[in-house]
C-alpha positions in Angstrom: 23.8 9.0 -44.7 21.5 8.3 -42.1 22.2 9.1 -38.5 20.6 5.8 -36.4 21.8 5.0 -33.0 22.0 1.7 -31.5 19.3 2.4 -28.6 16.7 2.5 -31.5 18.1 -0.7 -32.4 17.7 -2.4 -28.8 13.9 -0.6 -28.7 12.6 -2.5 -32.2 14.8 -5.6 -31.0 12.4 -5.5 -27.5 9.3 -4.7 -29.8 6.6 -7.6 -30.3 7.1 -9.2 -33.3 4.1 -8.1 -35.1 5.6 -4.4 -34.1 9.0 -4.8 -35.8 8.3 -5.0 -39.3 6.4 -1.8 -38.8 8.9 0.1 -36.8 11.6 -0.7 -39.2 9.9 0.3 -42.0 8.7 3.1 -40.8 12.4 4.0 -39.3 13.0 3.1 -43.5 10.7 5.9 -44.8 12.2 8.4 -42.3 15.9 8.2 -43.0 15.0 8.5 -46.7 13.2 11.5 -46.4 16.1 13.0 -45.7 20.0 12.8 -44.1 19.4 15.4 -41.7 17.2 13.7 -40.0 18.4 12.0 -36.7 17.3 9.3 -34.1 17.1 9.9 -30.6 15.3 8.5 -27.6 12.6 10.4 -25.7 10.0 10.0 -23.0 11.1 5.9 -23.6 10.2 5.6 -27.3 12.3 6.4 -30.5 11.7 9.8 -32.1 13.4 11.7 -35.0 14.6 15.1 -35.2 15.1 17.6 -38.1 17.5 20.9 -37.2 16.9 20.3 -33.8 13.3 19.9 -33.6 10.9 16.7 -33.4 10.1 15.8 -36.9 8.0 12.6 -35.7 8.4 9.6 -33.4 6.9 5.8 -33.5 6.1 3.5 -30.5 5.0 -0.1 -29.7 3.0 -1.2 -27.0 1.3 -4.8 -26.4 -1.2 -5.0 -29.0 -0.3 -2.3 -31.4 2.4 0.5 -32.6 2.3 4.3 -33.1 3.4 6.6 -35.4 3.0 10.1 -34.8 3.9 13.7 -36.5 4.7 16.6 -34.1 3.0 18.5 -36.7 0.8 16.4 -37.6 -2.5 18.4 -37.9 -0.9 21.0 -40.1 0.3 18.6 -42.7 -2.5 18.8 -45.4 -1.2 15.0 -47.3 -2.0 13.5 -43.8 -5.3 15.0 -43.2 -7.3 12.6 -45.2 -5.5 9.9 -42.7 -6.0 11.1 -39.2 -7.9 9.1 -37.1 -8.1 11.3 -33.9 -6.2 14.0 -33.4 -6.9 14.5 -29.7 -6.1 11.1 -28.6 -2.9 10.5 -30.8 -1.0 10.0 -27.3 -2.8 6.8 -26.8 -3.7 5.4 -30.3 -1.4 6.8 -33.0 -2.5 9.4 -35.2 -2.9 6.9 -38.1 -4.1 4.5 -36.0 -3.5 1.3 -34.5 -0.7 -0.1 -36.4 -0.6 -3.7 -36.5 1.4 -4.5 -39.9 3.0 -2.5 -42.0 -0.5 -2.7 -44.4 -1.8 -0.7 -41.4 0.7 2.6 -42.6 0.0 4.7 -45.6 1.3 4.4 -49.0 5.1 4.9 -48.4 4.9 7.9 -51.4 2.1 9.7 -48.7 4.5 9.0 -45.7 7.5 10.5 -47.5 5.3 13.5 -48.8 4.1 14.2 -45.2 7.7 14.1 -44.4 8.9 16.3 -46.5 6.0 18.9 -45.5 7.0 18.8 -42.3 10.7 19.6 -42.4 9.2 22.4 -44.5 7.3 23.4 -41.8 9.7 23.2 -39.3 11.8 25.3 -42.1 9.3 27.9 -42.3 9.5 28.4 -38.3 5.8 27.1 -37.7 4.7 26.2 -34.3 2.5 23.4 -32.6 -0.8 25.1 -32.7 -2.6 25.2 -28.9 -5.9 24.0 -28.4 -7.6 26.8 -26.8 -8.8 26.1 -22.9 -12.3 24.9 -22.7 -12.1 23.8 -26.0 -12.1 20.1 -27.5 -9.6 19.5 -30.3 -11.2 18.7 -33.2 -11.4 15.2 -34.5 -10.0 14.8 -38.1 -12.6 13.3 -40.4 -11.3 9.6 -41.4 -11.0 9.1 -45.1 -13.5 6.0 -44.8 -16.0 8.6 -43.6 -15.3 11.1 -46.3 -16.2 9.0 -49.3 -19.3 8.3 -47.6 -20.1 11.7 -46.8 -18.8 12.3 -50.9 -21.9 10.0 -51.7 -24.5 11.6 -49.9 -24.7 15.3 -50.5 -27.4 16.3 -48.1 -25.8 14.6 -45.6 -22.3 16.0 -46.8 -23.3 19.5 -46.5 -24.8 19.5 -43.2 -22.2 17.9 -41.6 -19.9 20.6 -42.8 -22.0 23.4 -41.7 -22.5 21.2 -38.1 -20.6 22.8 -34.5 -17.3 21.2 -34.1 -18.7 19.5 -31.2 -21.3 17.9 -32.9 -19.1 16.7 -36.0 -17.0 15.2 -33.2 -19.6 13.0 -30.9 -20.4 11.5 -34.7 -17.2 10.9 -35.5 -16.0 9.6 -32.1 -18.7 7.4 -32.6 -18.0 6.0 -35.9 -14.0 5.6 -34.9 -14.9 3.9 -31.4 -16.8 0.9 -33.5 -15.2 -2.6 -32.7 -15.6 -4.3 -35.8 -15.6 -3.2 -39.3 -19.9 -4.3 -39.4 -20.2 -2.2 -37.0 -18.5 0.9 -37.9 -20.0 0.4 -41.1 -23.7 0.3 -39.5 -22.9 3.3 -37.5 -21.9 5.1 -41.0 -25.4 4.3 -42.6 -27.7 5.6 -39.3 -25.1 8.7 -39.1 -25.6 9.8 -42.7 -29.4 9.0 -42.2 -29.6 11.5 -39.2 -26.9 14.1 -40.4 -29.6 14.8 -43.3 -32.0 14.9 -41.0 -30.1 17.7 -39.2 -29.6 15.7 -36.4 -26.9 16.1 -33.4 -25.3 12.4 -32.7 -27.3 11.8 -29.1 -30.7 13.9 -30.3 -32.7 11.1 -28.9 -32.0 12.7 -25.8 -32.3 15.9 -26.6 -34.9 18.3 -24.5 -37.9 18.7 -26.9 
């Protein structure tokens, strides 16, 4: 049986409205994932724990919600929906959650779920970025279906610094509108074949 407690309650009751539908849902997805898993209250904002350890946790704020994994870049069913790994403080590792639509399909949440309480079974550890180094942006799945259709493009991204794949992909993910993102899409896979860093207009010749 689940283990819920009535502060996570009051949290989605204070939620704005567009929020609650996603925060109970996703509270939903957790609990089924397993009955070990319980609610607490951290740092302000509901998160769940499996054995002792943060499993994931889910926040709203003014104009969107968050749902986050602790482990989130080791589980390999979420990889392909990322959005930023280095920011997920701020925006939500899936992204800016606005409806429930906004989630992935409840069969990949519960997948990822289960991964990670084997993870936390097996022991492993949230990996440290080293110093001096940027964390690596996870390639959105958007991005990977066009890289998938343009295989020049496709394989020199892949053999591209880390740095350079992420001032493209920072790019691409800080787009407005959906025209927009898509426009920056077309000129990135058009300069990626070329070789080209994102800012080599400015590049020392």
């Amino acid at each position: 049986m689940a283990t819920t407690i009535p502060e996570v309650d009051t949290y989605i009751s204070a939620a704005p409205l567009f929020a609650q539908p996603v925060l109970l849902h996703i509270r939903r997805i957790v609990h089924k994932a397993g009955k070990d898993i319980q609610e607490t209250i951290k740092w302000s904002c509901p998160h769940f724990d499996y054995k002792g350890r943060i499993l994931c946790s889910m926040a709203a704020f003014k104009q969107h919600a968050s749902f986050n994994f602790r482990l989130g870049k080791e589980i390999l069913v979420l990889k392909p929906y990322l959005v930023l790994e280095g920011t997920h403080k701020a925006m939500g590792q899936l992204g800016r959650l606005t409806k429930v639509k906004d989630l992935p399909p409840d069969k990949v949440l519960l997948q990822a779920l289960k991964e990670a309480m084997v993870l936390i079974d097996a022991g492993t550890s949230l990996k440290q970025t080293p110093a001096g180094k940027a964390a690596a942006i996870a390639v959105p799945g958007y991005f990977q279906k066009a890289l998938a259709k343009n295989k020049t493009a496709k394989a020199v991204f892949e053999k591209f610094a880390p740095s350079h794949r992420n001032e493209y992909l920072q790019w691409i993910i800080d787009a407005k509108t959906e025209a927009t993102r898509e426009k920056r899409i077309a000129t990135a896979l058009e300069w990626i074949a070329e070789g080209k860093s994102r800012n080599w207009k400015y590049e020392r010749r």
